[in-house]
DOMAR-468878 format. One record per residue (C-alpha): residue in three letters; chain; x, y, z. Coordinates in pm, whole numbers, plus 50000, padded with zeros to 5 digits. Layout:
N
@residu=ala, chaine=A, xx=X, yy=Y, zz=Z
...
//
This chain:
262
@residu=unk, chaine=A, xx=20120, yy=82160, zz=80935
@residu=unk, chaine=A, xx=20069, yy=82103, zz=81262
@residu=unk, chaine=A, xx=19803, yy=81921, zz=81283
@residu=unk, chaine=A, xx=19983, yy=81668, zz=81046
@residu=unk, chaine=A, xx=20256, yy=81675, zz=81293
@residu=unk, chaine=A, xx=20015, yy=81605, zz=81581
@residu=unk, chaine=A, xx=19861, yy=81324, zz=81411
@residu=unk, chaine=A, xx=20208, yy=81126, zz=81405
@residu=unk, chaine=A, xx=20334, yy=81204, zz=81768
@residu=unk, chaine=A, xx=20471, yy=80854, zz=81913
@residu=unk, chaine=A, xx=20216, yy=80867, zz=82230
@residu=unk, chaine=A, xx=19960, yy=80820, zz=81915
@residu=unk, chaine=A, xx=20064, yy=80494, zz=81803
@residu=unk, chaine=A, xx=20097, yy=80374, zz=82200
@residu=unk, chaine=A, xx=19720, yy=80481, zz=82204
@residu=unk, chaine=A, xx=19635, yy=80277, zz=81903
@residu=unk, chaine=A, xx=19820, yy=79951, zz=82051
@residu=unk, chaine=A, xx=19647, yy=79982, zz=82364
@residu=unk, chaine=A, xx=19300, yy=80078, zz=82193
@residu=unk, chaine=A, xx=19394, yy=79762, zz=81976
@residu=unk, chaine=A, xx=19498, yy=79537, zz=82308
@residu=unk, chaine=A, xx=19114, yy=79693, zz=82491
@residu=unk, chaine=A, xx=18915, yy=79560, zz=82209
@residu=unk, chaine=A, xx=19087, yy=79207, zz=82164
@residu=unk, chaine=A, xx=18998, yy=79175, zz=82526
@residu=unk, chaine=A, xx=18643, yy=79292, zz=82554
@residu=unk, chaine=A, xx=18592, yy=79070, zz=82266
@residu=unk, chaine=A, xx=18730, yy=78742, zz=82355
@residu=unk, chaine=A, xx=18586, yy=78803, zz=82683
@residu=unk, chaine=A, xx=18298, yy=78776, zz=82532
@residu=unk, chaine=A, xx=18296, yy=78517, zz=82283
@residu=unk, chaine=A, xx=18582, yy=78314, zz=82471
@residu=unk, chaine=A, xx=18375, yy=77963, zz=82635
@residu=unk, chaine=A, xx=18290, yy=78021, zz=82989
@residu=unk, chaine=A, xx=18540, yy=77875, zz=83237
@residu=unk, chaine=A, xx=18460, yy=77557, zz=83424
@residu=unk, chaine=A, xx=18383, yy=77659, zz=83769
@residu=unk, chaine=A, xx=18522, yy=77466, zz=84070
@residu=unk, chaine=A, xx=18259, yy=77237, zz=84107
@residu=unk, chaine=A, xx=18215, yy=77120, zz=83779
@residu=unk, chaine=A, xx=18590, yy=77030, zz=83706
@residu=unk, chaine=A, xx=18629, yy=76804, zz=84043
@residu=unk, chaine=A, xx=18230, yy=76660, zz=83937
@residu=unk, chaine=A, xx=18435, yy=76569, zz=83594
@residu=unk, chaine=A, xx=18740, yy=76479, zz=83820
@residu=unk, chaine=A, xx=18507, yy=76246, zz=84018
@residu=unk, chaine=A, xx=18368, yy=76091, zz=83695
@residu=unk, chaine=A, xx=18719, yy=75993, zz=83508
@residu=unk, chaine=A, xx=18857, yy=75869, zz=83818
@residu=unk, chaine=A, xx=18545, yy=75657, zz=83895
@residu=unk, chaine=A, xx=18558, yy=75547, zz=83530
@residu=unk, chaine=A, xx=18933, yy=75456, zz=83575
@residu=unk, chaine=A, xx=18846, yy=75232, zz=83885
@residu=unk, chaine=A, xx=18550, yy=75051, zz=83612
@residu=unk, chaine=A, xx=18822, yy=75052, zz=83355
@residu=unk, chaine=A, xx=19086, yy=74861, zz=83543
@residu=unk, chaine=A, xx=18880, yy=74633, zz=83666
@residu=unk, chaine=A, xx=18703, yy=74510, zz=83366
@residu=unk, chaine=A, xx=18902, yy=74650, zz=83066
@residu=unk, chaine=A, xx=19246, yy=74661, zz=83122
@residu=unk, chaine=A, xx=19277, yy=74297, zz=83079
@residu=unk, chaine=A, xx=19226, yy=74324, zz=82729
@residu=unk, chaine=A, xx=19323, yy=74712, zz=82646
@residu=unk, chaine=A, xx=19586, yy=74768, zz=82918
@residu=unk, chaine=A, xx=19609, yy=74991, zz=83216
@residu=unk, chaine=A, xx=19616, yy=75292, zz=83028
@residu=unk, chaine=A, xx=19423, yy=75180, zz=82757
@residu=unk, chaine=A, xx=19734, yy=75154, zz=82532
@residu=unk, chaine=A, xx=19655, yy=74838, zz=82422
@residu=unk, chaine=A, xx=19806, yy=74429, zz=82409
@residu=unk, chaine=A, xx=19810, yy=74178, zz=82202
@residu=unk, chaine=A, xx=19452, yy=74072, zz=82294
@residu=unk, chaine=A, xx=19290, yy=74408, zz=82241
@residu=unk, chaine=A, xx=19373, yy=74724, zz=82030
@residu=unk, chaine=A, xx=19424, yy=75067, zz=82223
@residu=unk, chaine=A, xx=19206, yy=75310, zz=82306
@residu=unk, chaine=A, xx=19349, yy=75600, zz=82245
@residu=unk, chaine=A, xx=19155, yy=75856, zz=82033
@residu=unk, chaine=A, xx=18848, yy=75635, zz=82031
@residu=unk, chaine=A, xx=18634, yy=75865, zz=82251
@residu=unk, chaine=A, xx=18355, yy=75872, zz=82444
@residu=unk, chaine=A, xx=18112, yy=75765, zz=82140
@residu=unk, chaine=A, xx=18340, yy=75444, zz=82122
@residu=unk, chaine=A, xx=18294, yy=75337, zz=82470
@residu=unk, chaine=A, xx=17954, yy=75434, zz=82473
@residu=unk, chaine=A, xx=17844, yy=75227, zz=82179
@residu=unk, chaine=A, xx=18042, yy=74897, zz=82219
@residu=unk, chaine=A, xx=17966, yy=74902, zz=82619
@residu=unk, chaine=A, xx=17645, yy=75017, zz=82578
@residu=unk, chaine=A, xx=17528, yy=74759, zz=82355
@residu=unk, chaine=A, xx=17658, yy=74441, zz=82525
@residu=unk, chaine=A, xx=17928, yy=74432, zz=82282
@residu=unk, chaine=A, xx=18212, yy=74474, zz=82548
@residu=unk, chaine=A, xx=18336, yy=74342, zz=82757
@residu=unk, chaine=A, xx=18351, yy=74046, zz=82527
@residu=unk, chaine=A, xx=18292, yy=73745, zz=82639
@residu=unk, chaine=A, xx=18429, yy=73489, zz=82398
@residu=unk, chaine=A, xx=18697, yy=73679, zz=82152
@residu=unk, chaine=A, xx=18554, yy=73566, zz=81769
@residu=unk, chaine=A, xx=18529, yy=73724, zz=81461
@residu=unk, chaine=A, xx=18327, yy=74008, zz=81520
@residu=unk, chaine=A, xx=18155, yy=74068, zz=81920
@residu=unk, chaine=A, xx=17809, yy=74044, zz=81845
@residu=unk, chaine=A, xx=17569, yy=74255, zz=82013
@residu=unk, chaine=A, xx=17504, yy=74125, zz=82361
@residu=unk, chaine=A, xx=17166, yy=74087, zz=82497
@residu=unk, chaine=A, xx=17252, yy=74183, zz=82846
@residu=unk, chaine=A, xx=17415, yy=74489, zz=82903
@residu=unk, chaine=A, xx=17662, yy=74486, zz=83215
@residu=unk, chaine=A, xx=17700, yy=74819, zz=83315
@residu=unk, chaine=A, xx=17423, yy=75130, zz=83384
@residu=unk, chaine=A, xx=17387, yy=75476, zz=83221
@residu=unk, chaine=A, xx=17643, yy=75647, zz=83489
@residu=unk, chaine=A, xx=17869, yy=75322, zz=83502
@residu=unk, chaine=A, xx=17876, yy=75398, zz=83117
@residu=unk, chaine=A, xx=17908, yy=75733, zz=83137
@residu=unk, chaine=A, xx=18241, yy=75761, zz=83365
@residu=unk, chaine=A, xx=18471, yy=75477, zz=83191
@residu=unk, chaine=A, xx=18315, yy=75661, zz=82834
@residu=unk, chaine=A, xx=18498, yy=76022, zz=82982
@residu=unk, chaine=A, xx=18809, yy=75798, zz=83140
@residu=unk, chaine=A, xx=18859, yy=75693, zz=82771
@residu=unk, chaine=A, xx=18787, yy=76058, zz=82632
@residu=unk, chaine=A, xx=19042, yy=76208, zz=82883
@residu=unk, chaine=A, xx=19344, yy=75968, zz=82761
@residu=unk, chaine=A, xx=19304, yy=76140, zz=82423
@residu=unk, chaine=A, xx=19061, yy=76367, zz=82187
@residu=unk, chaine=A, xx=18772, yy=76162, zz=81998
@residu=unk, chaine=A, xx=18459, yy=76150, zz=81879
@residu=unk, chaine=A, xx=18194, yy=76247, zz=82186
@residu=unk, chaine=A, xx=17864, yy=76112, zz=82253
@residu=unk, chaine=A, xx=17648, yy=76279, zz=81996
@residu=unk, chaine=A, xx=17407, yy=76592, zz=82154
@residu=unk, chaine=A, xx=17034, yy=76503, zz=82119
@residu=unk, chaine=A, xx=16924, yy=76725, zz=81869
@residu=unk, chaine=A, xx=17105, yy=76485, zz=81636
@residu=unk, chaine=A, xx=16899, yy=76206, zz=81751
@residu=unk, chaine=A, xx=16571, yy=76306, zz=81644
@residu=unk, chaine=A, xx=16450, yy=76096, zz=81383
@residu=unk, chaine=A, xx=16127, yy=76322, zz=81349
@residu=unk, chaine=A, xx=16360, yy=76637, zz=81281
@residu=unk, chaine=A, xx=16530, yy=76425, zz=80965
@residu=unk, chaine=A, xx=16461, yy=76404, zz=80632
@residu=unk, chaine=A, xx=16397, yy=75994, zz=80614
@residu=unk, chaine=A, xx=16355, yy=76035, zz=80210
@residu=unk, chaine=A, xx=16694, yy=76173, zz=80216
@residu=unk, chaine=A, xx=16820, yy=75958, zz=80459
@residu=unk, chaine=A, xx=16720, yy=75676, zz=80254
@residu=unk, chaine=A, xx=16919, yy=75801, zz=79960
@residu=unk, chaine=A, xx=17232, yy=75832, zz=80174
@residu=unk, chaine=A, xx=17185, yy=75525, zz=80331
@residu=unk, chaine=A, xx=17170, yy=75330, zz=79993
@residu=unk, chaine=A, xx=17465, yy=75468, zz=79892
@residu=unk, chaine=A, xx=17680, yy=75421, zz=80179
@residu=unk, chaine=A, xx=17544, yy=75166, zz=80396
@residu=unk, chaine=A, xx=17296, yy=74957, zz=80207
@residu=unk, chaine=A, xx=17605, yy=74713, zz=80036
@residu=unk, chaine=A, xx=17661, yy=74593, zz=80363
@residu=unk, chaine=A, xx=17359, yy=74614, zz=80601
@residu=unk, chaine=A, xx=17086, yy=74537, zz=80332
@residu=unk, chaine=A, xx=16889, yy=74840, zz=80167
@residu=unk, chaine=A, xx=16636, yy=74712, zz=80455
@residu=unk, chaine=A, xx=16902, yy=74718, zz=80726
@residu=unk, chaine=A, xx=16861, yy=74343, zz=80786
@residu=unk, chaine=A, xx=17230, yy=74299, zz=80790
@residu=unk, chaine=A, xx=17407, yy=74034, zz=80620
@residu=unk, chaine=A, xx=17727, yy=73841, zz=80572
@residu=unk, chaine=A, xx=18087, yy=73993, zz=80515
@residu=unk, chaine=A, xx=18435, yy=73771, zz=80470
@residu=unk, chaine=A, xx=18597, yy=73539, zz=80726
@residu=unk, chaine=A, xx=18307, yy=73528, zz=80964
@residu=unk, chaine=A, xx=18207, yy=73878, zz=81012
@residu=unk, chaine=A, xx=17877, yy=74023, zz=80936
@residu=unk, chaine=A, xx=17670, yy=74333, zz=80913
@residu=unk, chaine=A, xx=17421, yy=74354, zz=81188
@residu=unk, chaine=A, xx=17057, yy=74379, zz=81165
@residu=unk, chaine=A, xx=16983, yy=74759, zz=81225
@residu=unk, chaine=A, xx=16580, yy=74768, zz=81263
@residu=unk, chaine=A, xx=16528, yy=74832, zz=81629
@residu=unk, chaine=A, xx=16880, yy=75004, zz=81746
@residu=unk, chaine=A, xx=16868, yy=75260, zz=81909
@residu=unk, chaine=A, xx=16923, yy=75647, zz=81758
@residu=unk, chaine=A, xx=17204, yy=75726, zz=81962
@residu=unk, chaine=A, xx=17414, yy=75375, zz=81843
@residu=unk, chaine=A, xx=17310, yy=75448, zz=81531
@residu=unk, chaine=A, xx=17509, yy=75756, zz=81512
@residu=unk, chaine=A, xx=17780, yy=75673, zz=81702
@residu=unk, chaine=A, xx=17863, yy=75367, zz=81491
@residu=unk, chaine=A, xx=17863, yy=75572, zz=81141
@residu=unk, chaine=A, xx=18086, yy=75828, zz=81379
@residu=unk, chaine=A, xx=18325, yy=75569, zz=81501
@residu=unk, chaine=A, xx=18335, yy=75284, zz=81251
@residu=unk, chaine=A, xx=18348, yy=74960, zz=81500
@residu=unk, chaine=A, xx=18487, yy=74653, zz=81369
@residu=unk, chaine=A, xx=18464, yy=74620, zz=80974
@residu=unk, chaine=A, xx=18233, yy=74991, zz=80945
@residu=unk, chaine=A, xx=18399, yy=75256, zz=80804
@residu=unk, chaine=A, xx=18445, yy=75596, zz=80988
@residu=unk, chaine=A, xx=18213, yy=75849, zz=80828
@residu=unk, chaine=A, xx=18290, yy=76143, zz=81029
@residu=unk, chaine=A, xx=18181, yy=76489, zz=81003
@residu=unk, chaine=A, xx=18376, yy=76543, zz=80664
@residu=unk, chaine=A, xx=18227, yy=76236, zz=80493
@residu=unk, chaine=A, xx=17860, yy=76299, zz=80637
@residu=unk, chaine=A, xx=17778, yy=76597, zz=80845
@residu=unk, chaine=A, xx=17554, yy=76529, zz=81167
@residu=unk, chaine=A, xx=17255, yy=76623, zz=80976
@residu=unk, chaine=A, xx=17295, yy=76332, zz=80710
@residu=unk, chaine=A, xx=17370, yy=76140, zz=80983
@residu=unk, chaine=A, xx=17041, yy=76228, zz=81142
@residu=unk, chaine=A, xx=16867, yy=76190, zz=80765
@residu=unk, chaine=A, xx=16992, yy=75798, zz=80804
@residu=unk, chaine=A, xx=16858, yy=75742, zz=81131
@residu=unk, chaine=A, xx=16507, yy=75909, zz=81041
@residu=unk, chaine=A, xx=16534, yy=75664, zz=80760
@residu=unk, chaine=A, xx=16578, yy=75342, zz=80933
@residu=unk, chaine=A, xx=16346, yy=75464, zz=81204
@residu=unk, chaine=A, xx=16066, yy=75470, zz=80945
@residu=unk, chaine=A, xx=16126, yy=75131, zz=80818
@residu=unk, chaine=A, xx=16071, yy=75060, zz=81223
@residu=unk, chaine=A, xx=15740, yy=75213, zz=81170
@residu=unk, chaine=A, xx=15653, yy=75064, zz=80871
@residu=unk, chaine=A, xx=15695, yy=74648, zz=80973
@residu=unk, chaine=A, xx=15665, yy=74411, zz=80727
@residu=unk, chaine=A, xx=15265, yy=74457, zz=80592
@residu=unk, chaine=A, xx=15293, yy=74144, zz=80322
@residu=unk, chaine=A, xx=15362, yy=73894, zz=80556
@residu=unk, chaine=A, xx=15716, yy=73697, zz=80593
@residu=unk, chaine=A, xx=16051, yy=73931, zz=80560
@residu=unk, chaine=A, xx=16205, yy=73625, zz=80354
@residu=unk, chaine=A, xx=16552, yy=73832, zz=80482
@residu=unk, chaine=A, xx=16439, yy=74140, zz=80321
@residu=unk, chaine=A, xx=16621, yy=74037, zz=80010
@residu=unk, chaine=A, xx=16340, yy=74140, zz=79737
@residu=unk, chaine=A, xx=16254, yy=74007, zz=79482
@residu=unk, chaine=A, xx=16517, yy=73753, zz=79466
@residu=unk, chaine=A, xx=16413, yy=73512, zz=79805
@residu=unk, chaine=A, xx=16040, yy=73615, zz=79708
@residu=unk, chaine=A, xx=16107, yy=73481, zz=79369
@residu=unk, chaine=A, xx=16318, yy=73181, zz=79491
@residu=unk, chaine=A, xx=16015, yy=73099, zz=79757
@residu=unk, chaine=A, xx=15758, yy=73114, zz=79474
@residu=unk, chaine=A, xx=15921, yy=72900, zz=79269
@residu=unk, chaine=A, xx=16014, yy=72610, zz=79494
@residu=unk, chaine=A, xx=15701, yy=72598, zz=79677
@residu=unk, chaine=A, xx=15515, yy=72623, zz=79351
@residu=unk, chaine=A, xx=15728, yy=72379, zz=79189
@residu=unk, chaine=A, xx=15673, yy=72100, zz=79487
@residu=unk, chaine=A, xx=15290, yy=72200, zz=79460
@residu=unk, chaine=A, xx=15252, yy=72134, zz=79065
@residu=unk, chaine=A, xx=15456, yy=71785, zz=79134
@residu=unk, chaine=A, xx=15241, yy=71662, zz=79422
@residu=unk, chaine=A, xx=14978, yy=71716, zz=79132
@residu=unk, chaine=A, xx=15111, yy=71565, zz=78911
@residu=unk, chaine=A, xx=15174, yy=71203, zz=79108
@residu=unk, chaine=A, xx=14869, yy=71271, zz=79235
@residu=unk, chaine=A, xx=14642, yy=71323, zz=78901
@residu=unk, chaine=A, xx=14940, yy=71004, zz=78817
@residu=unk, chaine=A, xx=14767, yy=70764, zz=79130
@residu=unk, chaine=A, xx=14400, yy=70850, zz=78989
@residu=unk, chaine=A, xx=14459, yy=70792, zz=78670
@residu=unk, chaine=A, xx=14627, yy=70455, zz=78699
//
């Protein structure tokens, strides 16, 4: 009896609570994510206010101060850093001549770091997608037979089952993807610029993502062995090609075999 009475003095459950409140600390002091020290929060500091200045100066035009938006460009907000890193990073922006669709610019205006700052200016104004880590980058570590199956399902309508592009509604267009670069790759299925679809982590993971880019990369690799791409169409433009050339050939004969004759 007294031993059950000892077992429910109050001081026990005080012990319990603060046994309870030790543990919850040890552990998320432990798997909690390590503090930013001094120097690498004013280093980020540095970087957002540098990309500000870039911002301002070549953005804001368009996008607005804050990067809320006008009526010549939309806002930024929740874009994130893969946003600004793909359209900037592929000549895209700043755009040059408003159109349709800004086509991919063969001069890009700003370096890596340049990139870099305005890309974690954006980030800070609100979350988005981030510049994708480089494990997801390399092709050699994806599956390009399942990539290829992925990509025909979800990307070939548009950008050919070649990834030679091709033409969408009211002047826009699919661009070519042979030859871009792993880490646009991604962030365009991740971000969805212009008339592309957002496939984020719930529609394909970063390992299908990866899959894709394998898969294009090894259509890099393999070229074109029989000759002419004819637009990568198939059988159709090799068909079409066949036929007309064939056609002009077997009349030329004709008027010519026609001449001797007479």
């Amino acid at each position: 009896m007294n031993a059950l009475t000892n077992r429910r003095h109050p001081a026990a459950v005080v012990l319990l609570l603060l046994l309870g409140l030790l543990l919850t600390g040890t552990a998320y002091a432990a798997l909690a994510p390590k503090q930013a020290t001094a120097a690498s929060t004013a280093a980020g500091a540095d970087q957002v206010a540098y990309g500000k200045e870039l911002f301002v100066a070549n953005c804001a035009t368009c996008h607005g101060k804050n990067g809320t938006g006008t009526k010549s460009g939309p806002s930024l907000a929740g874009v994130g850093a893969a946003a600004v890193d793909f359209q900037v990073g592929t000549g895209r922006m700043p755009l040059m001549n408003p159109g349709a669709q800004a086509p991919r610019g063969t001069d890009v205006k700003f370096d890596d770091e340049q990139i870099a700052a305005m890309a974690a200016y954006v980030a800070s104004l609100s979350p988005g997608p981030a510049v994708p880590e480089a494990k997801w980058l390399d092709a050699k570590a994806g599956d390009p037979a399942r990539g290829g199956q992925i990509y025909r399902v979800n990307c070939a309508m548009c950008h050919n089952a070649r990834g030679a592009g091709g033409a969408l509604t009211r002047g826009k267009y699919a661009p070519p993807l042979i030859g871009v670069e792993e880490k646009h790759i991604f962030e365009a299925m991740e971000t969805g610029p212009q008339s592309m679809p957002v496939f984020n982590d719930k529609n394909l993971s970063p390992e299908d993502k990866r899959d894709v880019i394998a898969y294009l990369k090894s259509m890099d690799e393999e070229g074109n062995p029989g000759g002419q791409a004819l637009g990568s169409l198939g059988p159709v433009s090799e068909g079409m090609f066949a036929w007309i050339f064939g056609l002009l050939i077997l009349v030329g004969a004709a008027v010519w075999l026609g001449q001797k004759s007479a």
